[in-house]
C-alpha positions as CSV (number, residue, x, y, z in Angstrom):
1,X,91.4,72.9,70.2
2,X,88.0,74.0,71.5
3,X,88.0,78.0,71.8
4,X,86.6,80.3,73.9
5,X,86.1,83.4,73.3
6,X,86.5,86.4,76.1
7,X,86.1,89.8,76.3
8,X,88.3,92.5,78.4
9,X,86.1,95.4,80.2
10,X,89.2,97.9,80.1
11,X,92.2,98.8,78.3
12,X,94.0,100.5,81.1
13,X,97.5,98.9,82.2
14,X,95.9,95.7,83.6
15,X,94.4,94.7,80.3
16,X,97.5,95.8,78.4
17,X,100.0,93.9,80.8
18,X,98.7,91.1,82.5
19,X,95.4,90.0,80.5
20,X,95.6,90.8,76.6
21,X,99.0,89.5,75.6
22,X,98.1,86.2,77.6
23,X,95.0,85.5,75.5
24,X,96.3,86.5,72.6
25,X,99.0,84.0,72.6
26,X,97.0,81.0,74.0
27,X,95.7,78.9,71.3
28,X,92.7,78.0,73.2
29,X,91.6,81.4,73.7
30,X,89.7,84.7,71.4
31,X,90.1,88.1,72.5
32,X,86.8,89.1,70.8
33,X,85.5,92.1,72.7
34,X,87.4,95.0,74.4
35,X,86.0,97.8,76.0
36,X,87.6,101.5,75.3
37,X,85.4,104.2,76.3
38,X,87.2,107.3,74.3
39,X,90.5,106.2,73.0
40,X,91.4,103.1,70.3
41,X,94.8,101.9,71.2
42,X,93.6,98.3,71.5
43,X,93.1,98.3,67.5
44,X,96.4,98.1,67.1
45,X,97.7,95.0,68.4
46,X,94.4,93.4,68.6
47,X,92.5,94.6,65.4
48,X,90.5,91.3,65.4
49,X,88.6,92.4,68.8
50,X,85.5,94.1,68.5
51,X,86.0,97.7,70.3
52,X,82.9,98.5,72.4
53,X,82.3,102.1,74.5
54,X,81.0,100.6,77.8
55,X,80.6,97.6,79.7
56,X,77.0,97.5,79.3
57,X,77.4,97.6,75.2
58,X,80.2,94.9,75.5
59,X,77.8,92.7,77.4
60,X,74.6,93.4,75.5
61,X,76.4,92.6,71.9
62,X,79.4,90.5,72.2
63,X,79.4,87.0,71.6
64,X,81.8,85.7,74.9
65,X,81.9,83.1,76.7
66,X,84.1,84.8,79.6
67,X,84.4,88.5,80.9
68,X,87.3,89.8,82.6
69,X,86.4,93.0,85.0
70,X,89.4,95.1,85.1
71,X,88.1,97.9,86.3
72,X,88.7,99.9,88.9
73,X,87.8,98.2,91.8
74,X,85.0,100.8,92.9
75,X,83.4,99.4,89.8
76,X,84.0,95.5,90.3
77,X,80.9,94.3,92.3
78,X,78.7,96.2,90.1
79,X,80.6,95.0,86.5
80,X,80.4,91.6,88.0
81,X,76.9,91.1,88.9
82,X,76.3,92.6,85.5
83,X,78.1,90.0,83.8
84,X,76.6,87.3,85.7
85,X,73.4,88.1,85.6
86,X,74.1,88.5,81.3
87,X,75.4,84.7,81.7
88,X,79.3,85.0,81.5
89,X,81.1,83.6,83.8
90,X,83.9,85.7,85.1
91,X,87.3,86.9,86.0
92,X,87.8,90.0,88.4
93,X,91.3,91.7,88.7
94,X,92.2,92.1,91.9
95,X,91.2,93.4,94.3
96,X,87.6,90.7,94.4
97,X,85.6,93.7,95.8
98,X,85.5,96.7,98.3
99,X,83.4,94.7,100.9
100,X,83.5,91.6,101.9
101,X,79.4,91.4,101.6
102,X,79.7,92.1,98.0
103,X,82.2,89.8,97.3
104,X,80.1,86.9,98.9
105,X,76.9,88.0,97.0
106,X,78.4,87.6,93.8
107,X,79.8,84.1,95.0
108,X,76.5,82.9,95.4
109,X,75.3,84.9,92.0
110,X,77.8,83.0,90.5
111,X,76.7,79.4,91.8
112,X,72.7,79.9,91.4
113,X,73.6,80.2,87.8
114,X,76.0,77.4,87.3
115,X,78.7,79.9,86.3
116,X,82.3,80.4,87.6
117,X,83.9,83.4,89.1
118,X,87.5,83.5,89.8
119,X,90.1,86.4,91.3
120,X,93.1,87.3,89.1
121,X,95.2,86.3,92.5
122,X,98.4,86.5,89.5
123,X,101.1,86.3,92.1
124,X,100.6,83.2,92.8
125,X,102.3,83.0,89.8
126,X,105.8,84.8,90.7
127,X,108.6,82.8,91.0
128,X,109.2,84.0,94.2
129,X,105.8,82.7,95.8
130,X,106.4,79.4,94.0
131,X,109.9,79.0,95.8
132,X,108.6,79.6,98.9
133,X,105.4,77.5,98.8
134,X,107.9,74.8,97.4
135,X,110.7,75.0,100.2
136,X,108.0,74.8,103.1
137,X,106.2,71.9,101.6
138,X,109.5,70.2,101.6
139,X,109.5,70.8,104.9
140,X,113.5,71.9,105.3
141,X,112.2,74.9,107.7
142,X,109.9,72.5,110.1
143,X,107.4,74.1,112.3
144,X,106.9,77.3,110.8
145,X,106.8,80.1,114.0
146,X,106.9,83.6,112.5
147,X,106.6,84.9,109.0
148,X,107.2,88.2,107.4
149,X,105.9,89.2,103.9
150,X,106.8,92.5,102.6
151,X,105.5,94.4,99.3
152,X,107.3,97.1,99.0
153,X,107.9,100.0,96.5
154,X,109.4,103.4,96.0
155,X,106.3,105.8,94.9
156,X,106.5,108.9,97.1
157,X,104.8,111.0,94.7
158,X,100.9,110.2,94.3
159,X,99.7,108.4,91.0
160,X,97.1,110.3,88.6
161,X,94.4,107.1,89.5
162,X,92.0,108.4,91.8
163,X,90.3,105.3,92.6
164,X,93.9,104.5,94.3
165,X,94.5,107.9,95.9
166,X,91.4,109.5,96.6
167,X,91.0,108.4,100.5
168,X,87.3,109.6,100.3
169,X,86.7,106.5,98.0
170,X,86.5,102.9,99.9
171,X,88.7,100.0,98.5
172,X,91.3,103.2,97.9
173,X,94.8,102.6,99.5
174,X,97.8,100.5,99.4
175,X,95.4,97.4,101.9
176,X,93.1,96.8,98.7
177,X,96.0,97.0,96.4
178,X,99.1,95.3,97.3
179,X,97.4,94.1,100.4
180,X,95.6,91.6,98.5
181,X,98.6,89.8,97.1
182,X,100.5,89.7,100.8
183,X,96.8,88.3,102.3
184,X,96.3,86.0,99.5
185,X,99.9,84.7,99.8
186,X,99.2,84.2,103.9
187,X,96.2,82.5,103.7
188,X,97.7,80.2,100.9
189,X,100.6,79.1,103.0
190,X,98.6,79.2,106.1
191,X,95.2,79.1,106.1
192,X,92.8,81.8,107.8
193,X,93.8,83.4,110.9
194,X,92.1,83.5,114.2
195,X,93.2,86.9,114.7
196,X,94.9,89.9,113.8
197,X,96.5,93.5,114.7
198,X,97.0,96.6,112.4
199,X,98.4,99.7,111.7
200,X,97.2,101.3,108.7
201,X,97.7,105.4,107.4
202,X,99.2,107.2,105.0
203,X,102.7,108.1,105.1
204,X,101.9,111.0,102.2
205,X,99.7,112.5,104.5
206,X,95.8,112.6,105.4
207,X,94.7,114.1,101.9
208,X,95.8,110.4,100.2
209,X,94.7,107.1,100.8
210,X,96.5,104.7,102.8
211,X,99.7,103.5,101.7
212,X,101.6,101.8,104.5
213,X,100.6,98.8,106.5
214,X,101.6,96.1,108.9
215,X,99.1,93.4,109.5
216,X,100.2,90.8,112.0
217,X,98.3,87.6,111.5
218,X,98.0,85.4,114.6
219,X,97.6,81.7,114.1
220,X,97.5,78.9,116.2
221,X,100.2,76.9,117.4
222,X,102.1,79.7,118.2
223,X,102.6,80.8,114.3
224,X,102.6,84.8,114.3
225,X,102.3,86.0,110.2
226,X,103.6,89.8,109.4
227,X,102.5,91.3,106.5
228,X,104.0,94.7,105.6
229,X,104.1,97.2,102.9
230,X,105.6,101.1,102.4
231,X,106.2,103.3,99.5
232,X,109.1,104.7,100.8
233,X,111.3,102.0,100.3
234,X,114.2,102.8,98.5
235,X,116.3,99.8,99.0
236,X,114.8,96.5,98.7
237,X,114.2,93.8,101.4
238,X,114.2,89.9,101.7
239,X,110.7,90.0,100.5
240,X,109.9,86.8,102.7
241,X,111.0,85.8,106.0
242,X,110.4,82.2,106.9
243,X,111.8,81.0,110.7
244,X,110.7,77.5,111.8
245,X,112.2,74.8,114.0
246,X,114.7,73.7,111.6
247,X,115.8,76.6,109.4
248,X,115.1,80.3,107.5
249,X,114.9,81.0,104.4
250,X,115.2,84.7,103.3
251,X,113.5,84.9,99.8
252,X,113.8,88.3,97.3
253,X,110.5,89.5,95.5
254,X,112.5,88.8,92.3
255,X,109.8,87.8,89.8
256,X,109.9,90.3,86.8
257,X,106.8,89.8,84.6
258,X,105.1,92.7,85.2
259,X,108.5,94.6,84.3
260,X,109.0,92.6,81.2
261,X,105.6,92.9,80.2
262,X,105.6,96.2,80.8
263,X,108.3,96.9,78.3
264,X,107.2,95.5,75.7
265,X,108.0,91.2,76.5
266,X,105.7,88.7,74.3
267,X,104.8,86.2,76.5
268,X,104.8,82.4,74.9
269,X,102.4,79.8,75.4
270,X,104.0,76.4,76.5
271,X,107.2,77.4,77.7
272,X,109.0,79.6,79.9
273,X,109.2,83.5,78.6
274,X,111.1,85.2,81.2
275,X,114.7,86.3,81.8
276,X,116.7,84.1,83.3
277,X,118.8,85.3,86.9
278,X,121.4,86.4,87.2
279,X,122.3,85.8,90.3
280,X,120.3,83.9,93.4
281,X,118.0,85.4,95.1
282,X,117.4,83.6,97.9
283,X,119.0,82.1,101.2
284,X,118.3,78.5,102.8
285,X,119.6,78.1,106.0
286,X,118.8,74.7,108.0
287,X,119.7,71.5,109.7
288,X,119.4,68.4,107.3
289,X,118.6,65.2,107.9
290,X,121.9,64.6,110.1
291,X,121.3,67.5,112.5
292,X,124.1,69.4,110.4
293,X,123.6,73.0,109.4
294,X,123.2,73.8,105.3
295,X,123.3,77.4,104.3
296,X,123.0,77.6,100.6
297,X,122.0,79.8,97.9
298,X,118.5,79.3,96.4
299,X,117.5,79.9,93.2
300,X,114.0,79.9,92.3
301,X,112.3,78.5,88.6
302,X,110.9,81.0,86.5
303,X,106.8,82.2,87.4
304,X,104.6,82.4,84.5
305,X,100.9,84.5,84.4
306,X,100.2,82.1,81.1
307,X,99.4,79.3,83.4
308,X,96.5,81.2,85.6
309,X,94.7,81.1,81.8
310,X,96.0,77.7,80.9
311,X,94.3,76.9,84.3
312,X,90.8,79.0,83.4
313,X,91.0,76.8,79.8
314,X,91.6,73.0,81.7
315,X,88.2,74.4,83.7
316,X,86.6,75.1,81.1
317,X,87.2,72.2,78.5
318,X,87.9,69.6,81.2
319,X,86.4,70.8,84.4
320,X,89.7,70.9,85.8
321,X,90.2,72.9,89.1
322,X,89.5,76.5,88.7
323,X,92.3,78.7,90.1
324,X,91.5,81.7,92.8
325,X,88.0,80.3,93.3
326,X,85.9,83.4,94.6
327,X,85.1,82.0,97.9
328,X,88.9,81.9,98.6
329,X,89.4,85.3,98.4
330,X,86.0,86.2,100.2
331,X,88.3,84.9,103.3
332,X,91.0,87.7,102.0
333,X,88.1,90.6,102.2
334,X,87.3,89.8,105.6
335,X,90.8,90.3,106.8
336,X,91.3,93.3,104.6
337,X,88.6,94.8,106.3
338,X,89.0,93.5,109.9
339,X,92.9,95.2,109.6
340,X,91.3,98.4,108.5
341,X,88.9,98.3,111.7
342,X,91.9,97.0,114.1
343,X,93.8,100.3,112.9
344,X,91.2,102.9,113.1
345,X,89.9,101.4,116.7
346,X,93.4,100.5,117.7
347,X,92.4,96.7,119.0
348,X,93.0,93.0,118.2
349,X,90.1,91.4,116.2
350,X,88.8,88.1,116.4
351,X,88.0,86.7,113.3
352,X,86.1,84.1,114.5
């Protein structure tokens, strides 16, 4: 098996979670590089990865093939070009960028130098997307007509990262951050909307960055898109909302990687790794094929993050298609941003 070897720009909770246990269990891949500026914890699981202090050592020194800029997301564009312009090709956590502009200038970085760039979009990669991009492709619901996505979470106390809470710093705020996973899952089911309407601010107060949101996406054909997200939600929702001419469905945000991960899961190449449910966690309500109304318990098939970097190794050794291509999630930017200006002018925007 051809290997390639990557290195990781941080060691925060993004390269401890979701990017170092992944490519240290995939056969094809070599964690060879990792970047901690002060601390060493990254010896420890990962002694055969050379530990550099910056980005710009890592980059000078490191023989790798790929970079993956998990930084915070003030840093991304600038990490990025860097990379690029050093010859790696690249994967960026998300969020891609903090503007639009910069996200489509490293785009075109990337394709003047014959390199790829992709967006760690990982929840495409829950088992709760996947049941819902599965149960509208079967087309049970019909013509979809309105859509709700929620990400929601219980965090009324600030976090310590200031590049989240500091509301003085752009791409701060709950729009960058979980907004890019609702967007991302919109535009995938969907496509890009002709216009939209938002209400952004920050239920903490004025001294924090923004962290509660609805973004209503309109569409044509009469297809209206809600995208919402709070911290102060203490009892879960149906994550997604699906209403068309023949049915609902009413899908839970029950995908638990990140939870797993978090304490302490290994992930396995090759196979499912996650817990099974317990229960369903989801509710299919239509008429079948005889005009007759179903309403059944769903249960969705496990998600798995391993396949976004089985995906980045089939590019790679077989030019297979790349998953989260940058100029897919350019398109996500530009709404990010155009629901920031709806709020703060209080208008519809045309995003044509």
């Amino acid at each position: 098996m051809q290997l390639v070897k990557v290195g990781l720009c941080a060691f925060g909770m993004s390269g401890k979670i979701f990017h170092a246990p992944f490519l240290k269990q995939h056969p094809g891949f070599f964690l060879g590089a990792i970047v901690e500026r002060s601390k060493e914890e990254s010896k420890i699981k990962y002694p055969d990865a050379k530990l550099y202090r910056s980005v710009e050592e890592m980059l000078e020194n490191a023989d790798v093939e790929v970079v993956v800029v998990n930084t915070p997301v003030q840093t991304h564009y600038e990490y990025v070009k860097m990379a690029l312009e050093s010859g790696k090709n690249v994967i960026v956590e998300k969020p891609f960028t903090v503007k639009a502009s910069e996200a489509q200038e490293l785009v075109n970085l990337a394709e003047s130098k014959n390199l790829f760039l992709s967006v760690y979009q990982n929840r495409r990669f829950d088992r709760d997307y996947l049941q819902v991009q599965k149960i509208i492709s079967e087309g049970k619901l019909g013509d979809i007509k309105e859509v709700e996505i929620r990400f929601d979470r219980f965090r009324t106390e600030p976090s310590a990262k200031e590049h989240k809470e500091n509301p003085e710093l752009n791409g701060s705020g709950s729009v960058h951050d979980l907004g890019s996973h609702v967007v991302d899952q919109a535009t995938q089911f969907f496509g890009y909307p002709e216009k939209l309407f938002a209400d952004v601010f920050s239920m903490k107060g004025e001294t924090f960055a923004n962290d509660y949101f609805e973004i209503v996406l309109y569409y044509k054909d009469n297809l209206r898109v809600r995208l919402k997200s709070s911290v102060f939600t203490k009892e879960d929702h149906f994550a997604y909302k699906i209403h068309g001419s023949k049915g609902s469905l009413l899908q839970e945000r029950s995908d638990e990687q990140e939870n797993e991960l978090g304490a302490g899961a290994i992930p396995t190449y090759g196979e499912d790794w996650t817990k099974p449910l317990k229960e369903a966690d989801g509710i299919l309500n239509f008429l079948n094929e005889n005009s007759e109304t179903e309403r059944i318990l769903t249960w969705s098939e496990p998600g798995n993050y391993m396949n976004y970097y089985q995906q980045i190794y089939e590019h790679i050794v077989f030019g297979y298609a790349l998953p989260s291509l940058g100029n897919e999630v350019v398109q996500n930017m530009k709404i990010i941003e155009a629901a920031l200006e709806s709020s703060s002018k209080g208008k519809l925007i045309d995003l044509n």
